[in-house]
PyMOL commands that place a pseudoatom at each C-alpha (Angstrom):
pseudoatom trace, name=CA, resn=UNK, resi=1, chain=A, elem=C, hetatm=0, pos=[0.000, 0.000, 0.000]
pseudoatom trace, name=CA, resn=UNK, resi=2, chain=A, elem=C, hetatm=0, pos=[3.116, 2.533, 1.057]
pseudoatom trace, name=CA, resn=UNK, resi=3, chain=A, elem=C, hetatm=0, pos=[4.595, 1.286, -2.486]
pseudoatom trace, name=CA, resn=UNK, resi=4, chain=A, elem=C, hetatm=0, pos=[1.398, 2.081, -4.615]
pseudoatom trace, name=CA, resn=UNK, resi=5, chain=A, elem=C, hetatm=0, pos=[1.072, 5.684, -2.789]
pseudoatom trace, name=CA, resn=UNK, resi=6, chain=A, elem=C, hetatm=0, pos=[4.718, 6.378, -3.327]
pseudoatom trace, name=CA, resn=UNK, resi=7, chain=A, elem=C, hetatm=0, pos=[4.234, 5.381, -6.905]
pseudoatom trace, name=CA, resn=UNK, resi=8, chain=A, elem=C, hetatm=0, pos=[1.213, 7.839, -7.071]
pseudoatom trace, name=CA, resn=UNK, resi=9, chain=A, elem=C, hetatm=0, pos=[3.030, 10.846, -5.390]
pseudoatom trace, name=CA, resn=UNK, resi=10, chain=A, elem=C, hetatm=0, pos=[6.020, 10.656, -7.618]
pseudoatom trace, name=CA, resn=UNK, resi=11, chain=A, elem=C, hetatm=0, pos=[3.631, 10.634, -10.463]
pseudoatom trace, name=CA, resn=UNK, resi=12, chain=A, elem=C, hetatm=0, pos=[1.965, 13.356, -9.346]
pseudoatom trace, name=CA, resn=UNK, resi=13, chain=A, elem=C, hetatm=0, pos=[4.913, 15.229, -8.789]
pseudoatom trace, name=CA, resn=UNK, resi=14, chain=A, elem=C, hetatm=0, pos=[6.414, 14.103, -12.009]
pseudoatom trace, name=CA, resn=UNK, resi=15, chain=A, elem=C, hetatm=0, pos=[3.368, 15.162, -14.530]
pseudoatom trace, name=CA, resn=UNK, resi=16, chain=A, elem=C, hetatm=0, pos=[3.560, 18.801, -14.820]
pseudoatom trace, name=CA, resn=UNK, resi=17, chain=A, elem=C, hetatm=0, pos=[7.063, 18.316, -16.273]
pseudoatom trace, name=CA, resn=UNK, resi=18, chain=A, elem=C, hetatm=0, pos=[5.730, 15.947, -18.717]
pseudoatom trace, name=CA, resn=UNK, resi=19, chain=A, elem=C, hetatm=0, pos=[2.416, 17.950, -19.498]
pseudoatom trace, name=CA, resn=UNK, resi=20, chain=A, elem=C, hetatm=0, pos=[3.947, 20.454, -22.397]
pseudoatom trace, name=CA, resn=UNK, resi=21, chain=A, elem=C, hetatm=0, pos=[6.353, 17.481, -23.655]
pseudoatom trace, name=CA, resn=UNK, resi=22, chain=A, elem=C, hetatm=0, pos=[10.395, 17.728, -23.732]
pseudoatom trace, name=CA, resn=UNK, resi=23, chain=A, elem=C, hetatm=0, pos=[11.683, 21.485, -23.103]
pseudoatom trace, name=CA, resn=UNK, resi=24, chain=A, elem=C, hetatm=0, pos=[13.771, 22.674, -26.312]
pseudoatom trace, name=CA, resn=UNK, resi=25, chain=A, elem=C, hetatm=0, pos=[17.066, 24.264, -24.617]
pseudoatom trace, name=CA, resn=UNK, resi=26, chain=A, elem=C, hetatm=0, pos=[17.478, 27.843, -26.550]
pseudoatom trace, name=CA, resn=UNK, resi=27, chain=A, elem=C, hetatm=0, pos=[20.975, 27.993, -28.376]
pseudoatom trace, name=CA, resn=UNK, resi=28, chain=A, elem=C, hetatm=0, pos=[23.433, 30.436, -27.840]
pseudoatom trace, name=CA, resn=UNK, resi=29, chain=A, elem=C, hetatm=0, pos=[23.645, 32.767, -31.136]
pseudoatom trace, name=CA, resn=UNK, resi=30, chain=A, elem=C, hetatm=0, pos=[26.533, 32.162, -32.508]
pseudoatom trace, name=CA, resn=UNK, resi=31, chain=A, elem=C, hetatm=0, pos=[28.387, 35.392, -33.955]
pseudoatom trace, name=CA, resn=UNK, resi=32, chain=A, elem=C, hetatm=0, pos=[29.634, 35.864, -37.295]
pseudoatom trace, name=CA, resn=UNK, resi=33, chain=A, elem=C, hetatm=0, pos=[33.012, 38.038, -37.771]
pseudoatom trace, name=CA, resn=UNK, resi=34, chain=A, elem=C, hetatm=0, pos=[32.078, 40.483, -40.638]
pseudoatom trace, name=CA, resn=UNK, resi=35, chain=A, elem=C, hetatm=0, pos=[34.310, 39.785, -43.610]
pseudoatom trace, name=CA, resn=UNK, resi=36, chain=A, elem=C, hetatm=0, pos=[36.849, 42.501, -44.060]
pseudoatom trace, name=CA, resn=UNK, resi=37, chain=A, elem=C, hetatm=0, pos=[36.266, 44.193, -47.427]
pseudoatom trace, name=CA, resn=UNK, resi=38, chain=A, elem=C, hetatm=0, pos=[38.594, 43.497, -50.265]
pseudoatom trace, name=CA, resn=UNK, resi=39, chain=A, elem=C, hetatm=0, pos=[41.598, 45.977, -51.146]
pseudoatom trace, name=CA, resn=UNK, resi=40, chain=A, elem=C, hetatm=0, pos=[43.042, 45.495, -53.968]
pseudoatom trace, name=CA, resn=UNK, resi=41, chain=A, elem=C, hetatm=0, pos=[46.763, 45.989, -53.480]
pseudoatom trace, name=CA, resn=UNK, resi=42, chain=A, elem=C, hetatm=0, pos=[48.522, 49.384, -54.887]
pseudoatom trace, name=CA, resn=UNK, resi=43, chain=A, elem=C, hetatm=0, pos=[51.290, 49.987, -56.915]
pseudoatom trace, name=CA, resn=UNK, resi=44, chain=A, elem=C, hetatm=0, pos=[54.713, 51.188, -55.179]
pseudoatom trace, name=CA, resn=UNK, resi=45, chain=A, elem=C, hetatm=0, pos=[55.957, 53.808, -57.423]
pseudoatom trace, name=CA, resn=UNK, resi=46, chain=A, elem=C, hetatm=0, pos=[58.763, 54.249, -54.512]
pseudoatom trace, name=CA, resn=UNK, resi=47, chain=A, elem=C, hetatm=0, pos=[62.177, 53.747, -56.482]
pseudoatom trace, name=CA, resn=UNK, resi=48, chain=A, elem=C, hetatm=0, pos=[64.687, 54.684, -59.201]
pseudoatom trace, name=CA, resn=UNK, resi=49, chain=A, elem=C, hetatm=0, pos=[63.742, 54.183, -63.080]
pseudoatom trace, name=CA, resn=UNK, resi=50, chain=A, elem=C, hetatm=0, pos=[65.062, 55.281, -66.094]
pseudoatom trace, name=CA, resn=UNK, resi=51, chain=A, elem=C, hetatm=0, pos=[63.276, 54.614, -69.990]
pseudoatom trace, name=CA, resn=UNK, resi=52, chain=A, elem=C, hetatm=0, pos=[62.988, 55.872, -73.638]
pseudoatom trace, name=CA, resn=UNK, resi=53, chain=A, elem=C, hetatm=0, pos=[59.966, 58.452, -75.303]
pseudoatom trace, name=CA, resn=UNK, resi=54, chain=A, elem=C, hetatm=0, pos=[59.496, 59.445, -78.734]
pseudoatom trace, name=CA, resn=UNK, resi=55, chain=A, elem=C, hetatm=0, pos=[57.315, 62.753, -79.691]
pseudoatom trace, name=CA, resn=UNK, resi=56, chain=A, elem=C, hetatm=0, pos=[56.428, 65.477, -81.614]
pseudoatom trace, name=CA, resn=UNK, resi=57, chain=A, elem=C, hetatm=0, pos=[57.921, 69.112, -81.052]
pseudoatom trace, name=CA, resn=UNK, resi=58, chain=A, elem=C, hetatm=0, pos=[56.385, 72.412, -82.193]
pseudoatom trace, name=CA, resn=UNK, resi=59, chain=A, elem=C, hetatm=0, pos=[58.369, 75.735, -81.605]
pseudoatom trace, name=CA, resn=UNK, resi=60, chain=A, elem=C, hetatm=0, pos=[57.737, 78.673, -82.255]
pseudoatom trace, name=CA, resn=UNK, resi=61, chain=A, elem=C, hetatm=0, pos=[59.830, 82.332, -81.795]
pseudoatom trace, name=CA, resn=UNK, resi=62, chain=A, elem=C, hetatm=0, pos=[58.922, 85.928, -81.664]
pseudoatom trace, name=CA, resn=UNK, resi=63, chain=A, elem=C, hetatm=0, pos=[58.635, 87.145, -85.237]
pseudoatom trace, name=CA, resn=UNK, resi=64, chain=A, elem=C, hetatm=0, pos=[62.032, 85.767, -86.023]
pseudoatom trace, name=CA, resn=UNK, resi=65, chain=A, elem=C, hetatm=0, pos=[61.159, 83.677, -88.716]
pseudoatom trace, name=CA, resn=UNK, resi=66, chain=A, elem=C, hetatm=0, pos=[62.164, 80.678, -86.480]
pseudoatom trace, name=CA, resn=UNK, resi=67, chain=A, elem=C, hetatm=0, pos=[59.576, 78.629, -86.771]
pseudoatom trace, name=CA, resn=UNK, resi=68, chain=A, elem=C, hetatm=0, pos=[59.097, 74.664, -87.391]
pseudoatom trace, name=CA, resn=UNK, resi=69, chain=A, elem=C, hetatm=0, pos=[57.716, 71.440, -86.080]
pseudoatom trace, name=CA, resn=UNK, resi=70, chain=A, elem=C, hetatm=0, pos=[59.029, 67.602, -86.156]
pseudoatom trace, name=CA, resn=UNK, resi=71, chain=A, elem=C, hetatm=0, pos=[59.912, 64.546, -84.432]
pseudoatom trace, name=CA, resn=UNK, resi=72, chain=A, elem=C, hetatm=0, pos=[62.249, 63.878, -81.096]
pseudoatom trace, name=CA, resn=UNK, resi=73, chain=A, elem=C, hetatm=0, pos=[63.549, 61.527, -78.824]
pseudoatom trace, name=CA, resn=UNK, resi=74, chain=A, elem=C, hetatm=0, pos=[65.498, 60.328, -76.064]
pseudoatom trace, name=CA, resn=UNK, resi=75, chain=A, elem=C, hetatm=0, pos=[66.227, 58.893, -72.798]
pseudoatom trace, name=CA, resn=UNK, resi=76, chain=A, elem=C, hetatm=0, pos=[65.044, 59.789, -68.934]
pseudoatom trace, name=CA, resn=UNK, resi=77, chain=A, elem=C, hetatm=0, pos=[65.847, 58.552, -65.342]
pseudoatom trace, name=CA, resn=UNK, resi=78, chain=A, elem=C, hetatm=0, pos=[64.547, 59.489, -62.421]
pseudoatom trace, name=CA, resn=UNK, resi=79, chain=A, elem=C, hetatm=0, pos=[63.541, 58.586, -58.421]
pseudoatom trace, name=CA, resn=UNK, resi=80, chain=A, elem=C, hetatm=0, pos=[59.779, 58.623, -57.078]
pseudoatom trace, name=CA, resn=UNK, resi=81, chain=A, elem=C, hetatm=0, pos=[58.493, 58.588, -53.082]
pseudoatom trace, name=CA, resn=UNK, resi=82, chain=A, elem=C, hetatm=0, pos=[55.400, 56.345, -52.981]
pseudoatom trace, name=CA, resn=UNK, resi=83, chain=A, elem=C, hetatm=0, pos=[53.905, 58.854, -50.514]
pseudoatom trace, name=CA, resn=UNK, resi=84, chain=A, elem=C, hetatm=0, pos=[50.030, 56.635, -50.338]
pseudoatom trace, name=CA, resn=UNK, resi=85, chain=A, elem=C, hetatm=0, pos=[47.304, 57.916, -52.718]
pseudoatom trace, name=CA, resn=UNK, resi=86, chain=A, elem=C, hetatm=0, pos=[50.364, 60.974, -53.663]
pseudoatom trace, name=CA, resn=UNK, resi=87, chain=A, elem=C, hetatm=0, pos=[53.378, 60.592, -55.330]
pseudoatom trace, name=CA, resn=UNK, resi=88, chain=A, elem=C, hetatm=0, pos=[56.692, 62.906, -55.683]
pseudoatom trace, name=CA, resn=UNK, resi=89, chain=A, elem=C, hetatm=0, pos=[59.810, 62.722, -57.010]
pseudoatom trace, name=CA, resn=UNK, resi=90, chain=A, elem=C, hetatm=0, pos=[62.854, 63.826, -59.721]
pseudoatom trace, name=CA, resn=UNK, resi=91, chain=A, elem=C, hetatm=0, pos=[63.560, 63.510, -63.568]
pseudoatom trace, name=CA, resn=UNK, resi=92, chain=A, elem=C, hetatm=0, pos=[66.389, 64.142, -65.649]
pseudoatom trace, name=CA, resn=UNK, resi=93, chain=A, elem=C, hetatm=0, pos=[65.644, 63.835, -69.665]
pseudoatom trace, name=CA, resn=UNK, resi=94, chain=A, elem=C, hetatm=0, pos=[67.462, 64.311, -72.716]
pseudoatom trace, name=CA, resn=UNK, resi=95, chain=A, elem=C, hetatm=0, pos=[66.381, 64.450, -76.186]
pseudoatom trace, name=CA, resn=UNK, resi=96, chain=A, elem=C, hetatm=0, pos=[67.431, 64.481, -79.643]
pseudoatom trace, name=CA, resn=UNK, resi=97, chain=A, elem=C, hetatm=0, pos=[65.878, 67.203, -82.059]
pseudoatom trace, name=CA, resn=UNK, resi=98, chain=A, elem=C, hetatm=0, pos=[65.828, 67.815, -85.842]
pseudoatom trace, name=CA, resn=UNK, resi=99, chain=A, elem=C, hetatm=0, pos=[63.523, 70.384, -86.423]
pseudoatom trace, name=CA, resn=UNK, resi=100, chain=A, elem=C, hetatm=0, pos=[63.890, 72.840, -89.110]
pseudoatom trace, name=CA, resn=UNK, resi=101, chain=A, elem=C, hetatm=0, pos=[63.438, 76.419, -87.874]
pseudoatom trace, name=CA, resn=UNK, resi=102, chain=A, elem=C, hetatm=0, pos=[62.847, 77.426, -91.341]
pseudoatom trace, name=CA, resn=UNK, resi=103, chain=A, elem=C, hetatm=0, pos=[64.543, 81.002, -91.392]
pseudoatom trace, name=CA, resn=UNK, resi=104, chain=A, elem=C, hetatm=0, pos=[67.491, 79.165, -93.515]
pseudoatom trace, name=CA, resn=UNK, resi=105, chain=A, elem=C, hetatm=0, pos=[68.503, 76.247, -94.466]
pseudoatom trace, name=CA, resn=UNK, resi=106, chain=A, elem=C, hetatm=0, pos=[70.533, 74.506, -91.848]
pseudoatom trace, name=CA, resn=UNK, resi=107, chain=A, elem=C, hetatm=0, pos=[68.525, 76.546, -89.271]
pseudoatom trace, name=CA, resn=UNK, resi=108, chain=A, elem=C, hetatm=0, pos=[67.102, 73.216, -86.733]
pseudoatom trace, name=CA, resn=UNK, resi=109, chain=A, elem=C, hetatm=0, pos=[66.706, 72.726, -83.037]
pseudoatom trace, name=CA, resn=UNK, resi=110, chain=A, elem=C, hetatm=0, pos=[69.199, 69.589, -81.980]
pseudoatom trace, name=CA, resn=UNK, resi=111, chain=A, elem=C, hetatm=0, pos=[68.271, 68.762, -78.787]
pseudoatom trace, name=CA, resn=UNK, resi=112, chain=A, elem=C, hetatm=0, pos=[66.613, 69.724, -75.429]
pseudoatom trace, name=CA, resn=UNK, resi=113, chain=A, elem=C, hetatm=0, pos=[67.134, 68.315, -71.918]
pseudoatom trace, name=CA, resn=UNK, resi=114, chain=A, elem=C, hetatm=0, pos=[65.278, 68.901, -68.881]
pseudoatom trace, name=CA, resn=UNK, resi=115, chain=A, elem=C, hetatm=0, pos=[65.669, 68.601, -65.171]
pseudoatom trace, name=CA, resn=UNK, resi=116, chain=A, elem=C, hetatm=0, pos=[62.265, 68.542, -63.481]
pseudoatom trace, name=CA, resn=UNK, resi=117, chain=A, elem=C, hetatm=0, pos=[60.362, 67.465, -59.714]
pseudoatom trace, name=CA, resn=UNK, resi=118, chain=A, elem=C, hetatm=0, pos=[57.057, 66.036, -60.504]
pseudoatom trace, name=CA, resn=UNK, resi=119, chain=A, elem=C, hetatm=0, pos=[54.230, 65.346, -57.970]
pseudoatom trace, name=CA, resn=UNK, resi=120, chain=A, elem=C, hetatm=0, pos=[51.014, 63.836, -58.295]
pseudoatom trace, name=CA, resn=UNK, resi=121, chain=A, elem=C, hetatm=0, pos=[48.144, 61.258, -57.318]
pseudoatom trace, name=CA, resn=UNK, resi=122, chain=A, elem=C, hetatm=0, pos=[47.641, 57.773, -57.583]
pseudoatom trace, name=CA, resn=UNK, resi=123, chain=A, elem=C, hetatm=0, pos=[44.252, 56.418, -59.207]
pseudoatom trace, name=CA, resn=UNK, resi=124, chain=A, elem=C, hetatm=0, pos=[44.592, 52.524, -59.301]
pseudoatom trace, name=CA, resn=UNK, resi=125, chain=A, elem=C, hetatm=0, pos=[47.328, 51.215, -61.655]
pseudoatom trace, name=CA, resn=UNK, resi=126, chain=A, elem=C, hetatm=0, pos=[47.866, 55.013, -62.923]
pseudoatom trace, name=CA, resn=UNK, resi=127, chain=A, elem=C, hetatm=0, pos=[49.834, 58.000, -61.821]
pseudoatom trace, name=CA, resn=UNK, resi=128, chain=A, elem=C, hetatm=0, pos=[48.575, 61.816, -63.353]
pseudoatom trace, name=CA, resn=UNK, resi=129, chain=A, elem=C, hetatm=0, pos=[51.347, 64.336, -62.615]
pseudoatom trace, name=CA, resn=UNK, resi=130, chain=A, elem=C, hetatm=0, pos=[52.116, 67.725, -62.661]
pseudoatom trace, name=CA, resn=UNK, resi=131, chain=A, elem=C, hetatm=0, pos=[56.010, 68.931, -63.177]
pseudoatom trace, name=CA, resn=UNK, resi=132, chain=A, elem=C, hetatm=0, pos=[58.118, 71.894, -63.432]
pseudoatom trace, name=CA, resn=UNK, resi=133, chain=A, elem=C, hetatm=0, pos=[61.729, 72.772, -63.669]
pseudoatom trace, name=CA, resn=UNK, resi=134, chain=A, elem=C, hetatm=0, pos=[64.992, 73.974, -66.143]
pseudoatom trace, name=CA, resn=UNK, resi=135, chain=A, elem=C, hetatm=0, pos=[65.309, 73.344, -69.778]
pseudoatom trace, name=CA, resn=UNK, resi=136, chain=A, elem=C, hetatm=0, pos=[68.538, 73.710, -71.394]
pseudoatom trace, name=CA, resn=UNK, resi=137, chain=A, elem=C, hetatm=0, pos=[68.129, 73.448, -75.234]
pseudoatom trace, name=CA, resn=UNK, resi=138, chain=A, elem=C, hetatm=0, pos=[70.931, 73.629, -78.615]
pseudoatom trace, name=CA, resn=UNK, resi=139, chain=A, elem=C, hetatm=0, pos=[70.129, 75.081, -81.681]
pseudoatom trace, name=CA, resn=UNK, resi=140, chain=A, elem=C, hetatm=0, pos=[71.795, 76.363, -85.030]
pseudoatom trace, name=CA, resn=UNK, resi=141, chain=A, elem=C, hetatm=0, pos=[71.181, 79.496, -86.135]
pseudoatom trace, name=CA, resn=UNK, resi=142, chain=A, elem=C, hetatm=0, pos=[72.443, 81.183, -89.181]
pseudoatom trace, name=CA, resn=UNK, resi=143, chain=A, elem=C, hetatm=0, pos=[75.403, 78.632, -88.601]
pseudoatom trace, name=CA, resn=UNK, resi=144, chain=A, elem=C, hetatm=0, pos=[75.883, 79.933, -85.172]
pseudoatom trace, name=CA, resn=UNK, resi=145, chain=A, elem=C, hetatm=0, pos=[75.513, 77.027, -82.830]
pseudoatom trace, name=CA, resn=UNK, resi=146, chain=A, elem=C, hetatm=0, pos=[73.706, 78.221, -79.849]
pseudoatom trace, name=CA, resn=UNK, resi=147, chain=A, elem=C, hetatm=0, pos=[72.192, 77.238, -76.503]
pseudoatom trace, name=CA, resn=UNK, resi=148, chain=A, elem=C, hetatm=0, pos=[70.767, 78.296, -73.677]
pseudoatom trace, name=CA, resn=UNK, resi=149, chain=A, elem=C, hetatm=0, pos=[68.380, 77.685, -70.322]
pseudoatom trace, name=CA, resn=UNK, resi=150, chain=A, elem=C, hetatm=0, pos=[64.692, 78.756, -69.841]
pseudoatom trace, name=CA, resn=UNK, resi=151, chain=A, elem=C, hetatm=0, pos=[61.560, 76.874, -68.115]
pseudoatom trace, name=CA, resn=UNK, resi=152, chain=A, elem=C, hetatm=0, pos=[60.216, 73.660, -68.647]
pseudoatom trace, name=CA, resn=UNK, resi=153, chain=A, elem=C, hetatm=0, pos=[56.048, 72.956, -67.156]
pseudoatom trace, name=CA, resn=UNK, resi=154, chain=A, elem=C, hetatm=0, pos=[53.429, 70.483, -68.052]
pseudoatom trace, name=CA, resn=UNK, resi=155, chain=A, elem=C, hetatm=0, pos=[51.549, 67.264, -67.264]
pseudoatom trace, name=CA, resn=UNK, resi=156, chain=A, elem=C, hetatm=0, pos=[52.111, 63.489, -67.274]
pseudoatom trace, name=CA, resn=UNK, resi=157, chain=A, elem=C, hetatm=0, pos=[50.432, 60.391, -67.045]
pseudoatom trace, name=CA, resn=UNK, resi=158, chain=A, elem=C, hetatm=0, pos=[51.937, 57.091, -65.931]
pseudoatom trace, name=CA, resn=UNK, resi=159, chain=A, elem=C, hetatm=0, pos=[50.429, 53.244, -66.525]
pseudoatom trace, name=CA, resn=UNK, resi=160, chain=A, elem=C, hetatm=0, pos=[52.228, 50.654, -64.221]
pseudoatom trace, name=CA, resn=UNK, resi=161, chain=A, elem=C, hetatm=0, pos=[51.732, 47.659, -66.401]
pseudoatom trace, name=CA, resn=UNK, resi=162, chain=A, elem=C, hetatm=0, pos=[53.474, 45.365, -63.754]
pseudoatom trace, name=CA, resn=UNK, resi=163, chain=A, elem=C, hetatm=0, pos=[55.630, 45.672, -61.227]
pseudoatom trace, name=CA, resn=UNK, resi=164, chain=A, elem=C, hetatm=0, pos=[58.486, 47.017, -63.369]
pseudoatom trace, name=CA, resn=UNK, resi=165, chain=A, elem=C, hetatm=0, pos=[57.343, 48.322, -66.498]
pseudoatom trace, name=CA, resn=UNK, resi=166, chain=A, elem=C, hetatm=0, pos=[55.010, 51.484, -66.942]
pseudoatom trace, name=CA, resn=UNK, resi=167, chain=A, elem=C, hetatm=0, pos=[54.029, 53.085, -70.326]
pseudoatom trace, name=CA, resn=UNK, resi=168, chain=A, elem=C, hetatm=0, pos=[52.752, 56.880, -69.981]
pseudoatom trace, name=CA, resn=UNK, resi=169, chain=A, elem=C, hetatm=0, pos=[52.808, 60.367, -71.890]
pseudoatom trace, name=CA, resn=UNK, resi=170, chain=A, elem=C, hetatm=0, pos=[53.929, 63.755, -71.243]
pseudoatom trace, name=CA, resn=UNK, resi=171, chain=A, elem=C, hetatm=0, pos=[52.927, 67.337, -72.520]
pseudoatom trace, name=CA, resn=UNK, resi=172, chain=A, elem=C, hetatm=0, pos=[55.419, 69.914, -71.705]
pseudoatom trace, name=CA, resn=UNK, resi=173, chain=A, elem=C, hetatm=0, pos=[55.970, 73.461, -72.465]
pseudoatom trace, name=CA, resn=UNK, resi=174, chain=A, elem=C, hetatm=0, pos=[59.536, 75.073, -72.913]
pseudoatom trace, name=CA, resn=UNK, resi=175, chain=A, elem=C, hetatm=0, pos=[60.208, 78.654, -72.637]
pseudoatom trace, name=CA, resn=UNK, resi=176, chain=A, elem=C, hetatm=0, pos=[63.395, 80.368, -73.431]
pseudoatom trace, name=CA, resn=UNK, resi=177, chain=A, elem=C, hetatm=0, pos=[63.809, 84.113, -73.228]
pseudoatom trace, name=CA, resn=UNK, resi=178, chain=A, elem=C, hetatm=0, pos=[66.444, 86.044, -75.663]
pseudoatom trace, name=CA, resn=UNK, resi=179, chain=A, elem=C, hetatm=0, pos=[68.284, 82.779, -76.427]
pseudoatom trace, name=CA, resn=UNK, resi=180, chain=A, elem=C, hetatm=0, pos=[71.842, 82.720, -75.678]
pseudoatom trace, name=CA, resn=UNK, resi=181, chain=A, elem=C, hetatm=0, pos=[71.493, 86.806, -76.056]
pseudoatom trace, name=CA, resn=UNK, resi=182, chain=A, elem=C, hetatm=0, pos=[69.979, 86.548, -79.743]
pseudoatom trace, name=CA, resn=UNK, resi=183, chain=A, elem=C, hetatm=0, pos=[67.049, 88.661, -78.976]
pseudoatom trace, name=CA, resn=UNK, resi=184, chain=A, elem=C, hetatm=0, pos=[64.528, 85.693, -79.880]
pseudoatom trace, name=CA, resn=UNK, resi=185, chain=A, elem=C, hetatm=0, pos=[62.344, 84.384, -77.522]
pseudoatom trace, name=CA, resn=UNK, resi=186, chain=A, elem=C, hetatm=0, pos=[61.639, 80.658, -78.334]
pseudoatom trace, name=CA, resn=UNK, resi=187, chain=A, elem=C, hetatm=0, pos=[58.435, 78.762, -77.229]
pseudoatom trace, name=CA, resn=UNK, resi=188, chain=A, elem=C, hetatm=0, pos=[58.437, 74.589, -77.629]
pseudoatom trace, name=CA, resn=UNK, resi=189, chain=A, elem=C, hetatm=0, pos=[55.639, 72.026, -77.324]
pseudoatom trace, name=CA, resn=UNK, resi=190, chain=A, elem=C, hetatm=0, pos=[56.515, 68.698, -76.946]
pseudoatom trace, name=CA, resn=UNK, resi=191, chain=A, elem=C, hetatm=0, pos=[54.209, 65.789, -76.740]
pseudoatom trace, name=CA, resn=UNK, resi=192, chain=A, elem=C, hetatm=0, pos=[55.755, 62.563, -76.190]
pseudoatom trace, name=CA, resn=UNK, resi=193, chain=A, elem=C, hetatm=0, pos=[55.021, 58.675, -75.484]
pseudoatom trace, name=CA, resn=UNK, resi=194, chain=A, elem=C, hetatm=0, pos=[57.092, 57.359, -72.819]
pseudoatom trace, name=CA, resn=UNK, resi=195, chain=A, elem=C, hetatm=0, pos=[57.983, 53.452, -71.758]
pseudoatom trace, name=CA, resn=UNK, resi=196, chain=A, elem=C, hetatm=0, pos=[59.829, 52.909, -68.644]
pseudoatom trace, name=CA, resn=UNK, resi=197, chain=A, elem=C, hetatm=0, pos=[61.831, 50.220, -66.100]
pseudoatom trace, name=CA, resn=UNK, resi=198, chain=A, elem=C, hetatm=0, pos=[61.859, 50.658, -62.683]
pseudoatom trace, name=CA, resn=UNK, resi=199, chain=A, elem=C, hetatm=0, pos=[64.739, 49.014, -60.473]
for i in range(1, 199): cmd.bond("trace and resi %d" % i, "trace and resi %d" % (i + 1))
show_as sticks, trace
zoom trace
């Protein structure tokens, strides 16, 4: 009899538990780290380079008759600071000229170098730039071999193809005041296509 009532008290005891069926146990929510978004890696431009361009030149004087166009070329070098999104840095170039000034015959432009600091800003695989700096340019005039210094400004643009190699052009505009004391003022466009290596 004490075994049949102990049997109906634990029973008792036991069937609210059992009324609603088994009790689900809530998880914990598990937590997700948030993906970190993709960057897609830069270009260093930080480092010494040096390369080759090949253009078109247009000068033109002050009513001295010395007037032409044609084709140049040459070779540059420089250094650049990878600065983040900006970019600064040096450039030496050099280039070979034979354009007929047209006054008289044997009258030409030979060459024209440049020494210039550039800056400018990053966009992806490409570098747009600013520079300024000296010119120092070699003519033949009335079989007078001159030369002289003046001011170089303009704008570049540079595509880093890989690590190494970038392909770019330049516009740049020379000024030189009374050349080497001649009393002509000469004024030079150059546009050029450029393909350099960097170390």
């Amino acid at each position: 009899m004490k075994t049949i009532a102990a049997l109906i008290a634990t029973a008792a005891i036991s069937a609210p538990a059992f009324a609603g069926g088994p009790i689900a146990v809530a998880e914990e929510p598990s937590v997700v780290p948030a993906a970190e978004p993709y960057v897609a890696p830069g270009v260093d431009w930080s480092g010494a380079y040096v390369g080759a361009q090949l253009g078109y030149g247009d000068v033109d004087s002050n009513g001295a008759g010395l007037d032409g166009h044609g084709l140049l070329g040459g070779i540059h070098g420089g250094y650049r600071w990878d600065l983040g999104n900006w970019v600064a840095g040096g450039e030496l170039s050099w280039d070979k000229a034979a354009i007929d000034l047209g006054a008289t015959a044997g009258d030409e432009l030979d060459s024209v170098a440049a020494l210039k600091l550039m800056a400018g800003r990053e966009i992806g695989n490409s570098l747009v730039y600013g520079t300024v700096g000296a010119a120092h340019a070699k003519a033949s005039v009335g079989g007078t071999d001159l030369s002289d210094d003046g001011l170089v400004y303009g704008l570049g643009f540079d595509y880093a193809v890989n690590d190494r190699w970038t392909v770019g052009g330049e516009v740049l505009q020379h000024q030189f005041d009374d050349f080497d004391a001649s009393g002509t003022d000469f004024d030079a466009t150059t546009i050029k296509a450029k393909v350099g290596m960097k170390f």
